[in-house]
NUMARMAR-339030 format. One record per residue (C-alpha): x, y, z; residue in three letters. Coordinates in steps of 0.2 Angstrom, whole numbers, plus 5000, padded with zeros to 4 digits. Layout:
BEGIN
XYZALA
...
//
This chain:
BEGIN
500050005000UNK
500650184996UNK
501350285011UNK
500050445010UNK
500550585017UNK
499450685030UNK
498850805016UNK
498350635006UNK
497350565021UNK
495450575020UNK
494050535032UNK
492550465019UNK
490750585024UNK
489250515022UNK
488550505004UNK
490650424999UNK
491350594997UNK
492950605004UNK
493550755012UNK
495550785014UNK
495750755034UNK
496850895036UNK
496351065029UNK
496751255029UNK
495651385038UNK
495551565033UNK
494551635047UNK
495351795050UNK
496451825035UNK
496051965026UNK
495251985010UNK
496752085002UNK
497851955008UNK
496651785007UNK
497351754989UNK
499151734993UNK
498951635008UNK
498051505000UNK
499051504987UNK
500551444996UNK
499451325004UNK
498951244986UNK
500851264983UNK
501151155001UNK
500151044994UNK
498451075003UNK
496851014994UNK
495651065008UNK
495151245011UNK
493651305021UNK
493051465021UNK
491451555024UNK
490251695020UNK
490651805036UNK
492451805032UNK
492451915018UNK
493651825008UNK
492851684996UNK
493351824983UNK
495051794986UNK
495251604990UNK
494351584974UNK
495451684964UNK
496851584973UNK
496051424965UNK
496051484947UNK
497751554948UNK
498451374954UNK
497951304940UNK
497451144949UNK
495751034941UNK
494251104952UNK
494050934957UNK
495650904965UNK
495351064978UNK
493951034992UNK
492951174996UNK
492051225010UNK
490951385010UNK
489451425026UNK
488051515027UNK
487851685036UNK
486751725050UNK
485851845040UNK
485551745024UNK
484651615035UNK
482851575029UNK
482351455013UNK
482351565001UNK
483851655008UNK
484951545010UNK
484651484994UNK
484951674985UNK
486551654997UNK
487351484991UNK
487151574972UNK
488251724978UNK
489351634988UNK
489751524970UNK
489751684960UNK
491051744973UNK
492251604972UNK
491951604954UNK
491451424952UNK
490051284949UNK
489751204963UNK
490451184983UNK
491151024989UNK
490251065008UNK
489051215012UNK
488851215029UNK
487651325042UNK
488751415051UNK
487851455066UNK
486051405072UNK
485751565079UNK
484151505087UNK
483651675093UNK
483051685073UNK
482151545072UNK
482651515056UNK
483951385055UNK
482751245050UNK
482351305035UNK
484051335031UNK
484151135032UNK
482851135019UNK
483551225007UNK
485351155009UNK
484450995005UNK
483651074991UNK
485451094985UNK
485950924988UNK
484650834980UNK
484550944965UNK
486750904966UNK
487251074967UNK
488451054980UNK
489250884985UNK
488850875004UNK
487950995018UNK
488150995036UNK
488151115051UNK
489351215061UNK
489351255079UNK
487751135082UNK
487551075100UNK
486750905105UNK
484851005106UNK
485051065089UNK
485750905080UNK
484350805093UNK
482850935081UNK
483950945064UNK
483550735065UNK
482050735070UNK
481350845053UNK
482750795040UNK
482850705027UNK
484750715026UNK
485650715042UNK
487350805041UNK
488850775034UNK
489750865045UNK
489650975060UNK
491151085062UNK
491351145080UNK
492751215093UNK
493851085098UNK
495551095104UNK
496251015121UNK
495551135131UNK
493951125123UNK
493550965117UNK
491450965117UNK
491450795122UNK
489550785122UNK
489450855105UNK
490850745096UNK
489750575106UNK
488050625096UNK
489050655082UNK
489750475083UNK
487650405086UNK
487050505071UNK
488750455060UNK
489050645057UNK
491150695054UNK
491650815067UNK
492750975061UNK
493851035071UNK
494051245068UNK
495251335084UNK
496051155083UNK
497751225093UNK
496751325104UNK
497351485094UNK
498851455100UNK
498551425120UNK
498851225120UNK
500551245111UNK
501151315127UNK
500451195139UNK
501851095149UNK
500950935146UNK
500950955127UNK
502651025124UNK
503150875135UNK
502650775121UNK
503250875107UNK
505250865115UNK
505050675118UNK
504450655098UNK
505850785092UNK
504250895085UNK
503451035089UNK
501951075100UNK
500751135085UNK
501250955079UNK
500750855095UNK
498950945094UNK
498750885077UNK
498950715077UNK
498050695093UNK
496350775083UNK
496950665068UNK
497250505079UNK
495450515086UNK
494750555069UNK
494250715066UNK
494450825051UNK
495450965057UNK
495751175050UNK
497351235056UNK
497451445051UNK
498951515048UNK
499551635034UNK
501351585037UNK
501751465023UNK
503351395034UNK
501851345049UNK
500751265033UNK
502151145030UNK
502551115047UNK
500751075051UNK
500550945037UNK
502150855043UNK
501450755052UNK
500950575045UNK
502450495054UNK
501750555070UNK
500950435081UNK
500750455101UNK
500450345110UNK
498850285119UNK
499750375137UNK
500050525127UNK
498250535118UNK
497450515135UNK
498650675143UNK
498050775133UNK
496250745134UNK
496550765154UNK
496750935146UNK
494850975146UNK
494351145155UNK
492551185149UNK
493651375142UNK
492651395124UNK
493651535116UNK
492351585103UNK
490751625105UNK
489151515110UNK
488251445099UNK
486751485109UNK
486551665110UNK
487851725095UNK
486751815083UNK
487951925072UNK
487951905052UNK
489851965050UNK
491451925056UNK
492252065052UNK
//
C-alpha cells in the first residue's frame, strides 16, 4: 500500500465523498491577503480549504483556485452560510452568491454556520441545503457549531442528516458531548480553533510530548485530533507553519500520550456560543 501523506489522508462523509482529513482555515485572514495565503497552501500541497460567508474572503480564496491552475475537482471546498442569509429562500439566494463569489460551479460542503436560534430560522435553512443536495448542486451539507439539542431537532425533521458538523475543539475544549451524538448520528466532526489559537501549544503537558517526539507542540495537537478521527482546519498565513502542520503522517502518540491530553479538558470555549451568538459578520 502507498505511504499517503497527511495531506493525502481522507476521512469518507456520508454520501462516499471524501474529504481531505487535514485542511486549511481562513477565518481571519483578510480579504486583500486571502489569495496569497491560499495560494501557498495549494503550493504545500493542501487540497482542503474551508471558508465562509462572514469571512469576507471567498473572493480571494477563489481567485487563489484559478490562479493554481489545479482541476476544480482535486481542491475541496468548503463555504457556510451567514446568520443573515438564513431562511429558505435565503439561503438559497446566498449559496448562488457565495458560488458567483468563488467563481465556480458547485461547493464540495455548504455548511450552516451558526443555528442562531434566537431567529428561528435555522430549520429552514436545512431545507434548502437539502434542496441543494438533491437537485446535486453542492456535494455534501452539514452544520457548524450545532450542539446536542439542535442536532437531537435537525434529525428529527430531516431527510438528510449532516455530513458534517464543524465545531470548537482543541484540548481545552474538546465538546465531548457533542463529538458522542456525532458518533450516534454518524456525522464527521470538524475541528475549527484545533490548537486552541495557540493556547495548548504552550501547555507543559503537550510540549512534553512534542520534546519526547523531536516535533513541535502545533504538531502533537494535530495528530491527537487526527488520531481520534476528526477532520481538522489549522489557520495560519505563514506558509513555513502550513508545512510544518501537514508534517505530520509519521506522527503517532501513544495511547498514554492521547489520554494526557484529553486530561486537558477545561470547559474554556474561546469563541462564541452557539446559543446566543446572533451576528451576520465576522468582520
Amino acid at each position: 500500500m502507498a505511504h499517503l501523506t497527511s495531506l493525502e489522508r481522507t476521512v469518507t462523509l456520508r454520501g462516499g465523498v471524501e474529504i481531505p482529513q487535514l485542511g486549511l482555515g481562513v477565518f481571519q485572514v483578510p480579504p486583500d491577503e486571502a489569495q496569497r495565503v491560499v495560494e501557498d497552501a495549494l503550493e504545500v500541497g493542501y487540497r482542503h480549504v474551508d471558508t465562509a460567508a462572514a469571512y469576507v474572503n471567498e473572493s480571494g480564496v477563489g481567485a487563489a483556485l484559478r490562479a493554481s491552475g489545479l482541476p476544480r475537482e482535486r481542491v475541496f471546498v468548503t463555504s457556510k452560510l451567514r446568520n443573515g442569509d438564513q431562511g429558505y429562500d435565503a439561503a438559497l439566494r446566498a449559496y448562488d452568491d457565495t458560488l458567483a463569489r468563488m467563481g465556480l460551479d458547485t461547493l464540495d460542503l455548504y455548511l450552516i454556520h451558526w443555528p442562531n436560534p434566537a431567529a428561528g430560522l435555522w430549520q429552514d435553512s436545512w431545507r434548502a441545503l437539502e434542496r441543494l443536495l438533491d437537485e446535486g448542486r453542492v456535494r455534501a451539507i452539514g452544520v457548524s457549531n450545532f450542539r446536542v439539542e439542535h442536532l437531537q431537532e435537525l434529525t428529527s425533521f430531516a431527510t438528510h442528516v449532516p455530513a458534517v458538523n464543524q465545531i470548537e475543539v482543541h484540548p481545552a475544549f474538546q465538546q465531548r458531548d457533542v463529538a458522542a451524538e456525532c458518533a450516534r448520528l454518524g456525522v464527521v466532526v470538524e475541528a475549527y480553533s484545533p490548537l486552541g489559537q495557540g493556547a495548548a501549544l504552550d501547555d507543559p503537558v503537550v510540549t512534553g510530548i512534542a520534546e519526547g517526539h523531536g516535533i513541535t507542540p502545533a504538531q502533537v495537537v494535530l495528530a491527537w485530533h487526527v488520531q481520534q478521527g476528526r477532520v481538522v482546519i489549522p489557520k495560519t498565513t505563514s506558509r513555513e507553519r502550513m508545512v510544518a502542520n501537514a508534517d505530520i503522517a509519521e506522527v503517532r502518540l501513544t495511547d498514554e500520550e492521547v489520554a494526557a491530553v484529553d486530561a486537558l479538558e477545561s470547559g474554556r470555549r474561546l469563541g462564541n456560543d452557539p446559543r446566543t451568538f446572533a451576528l451576520s459578520q465576522i468582520r
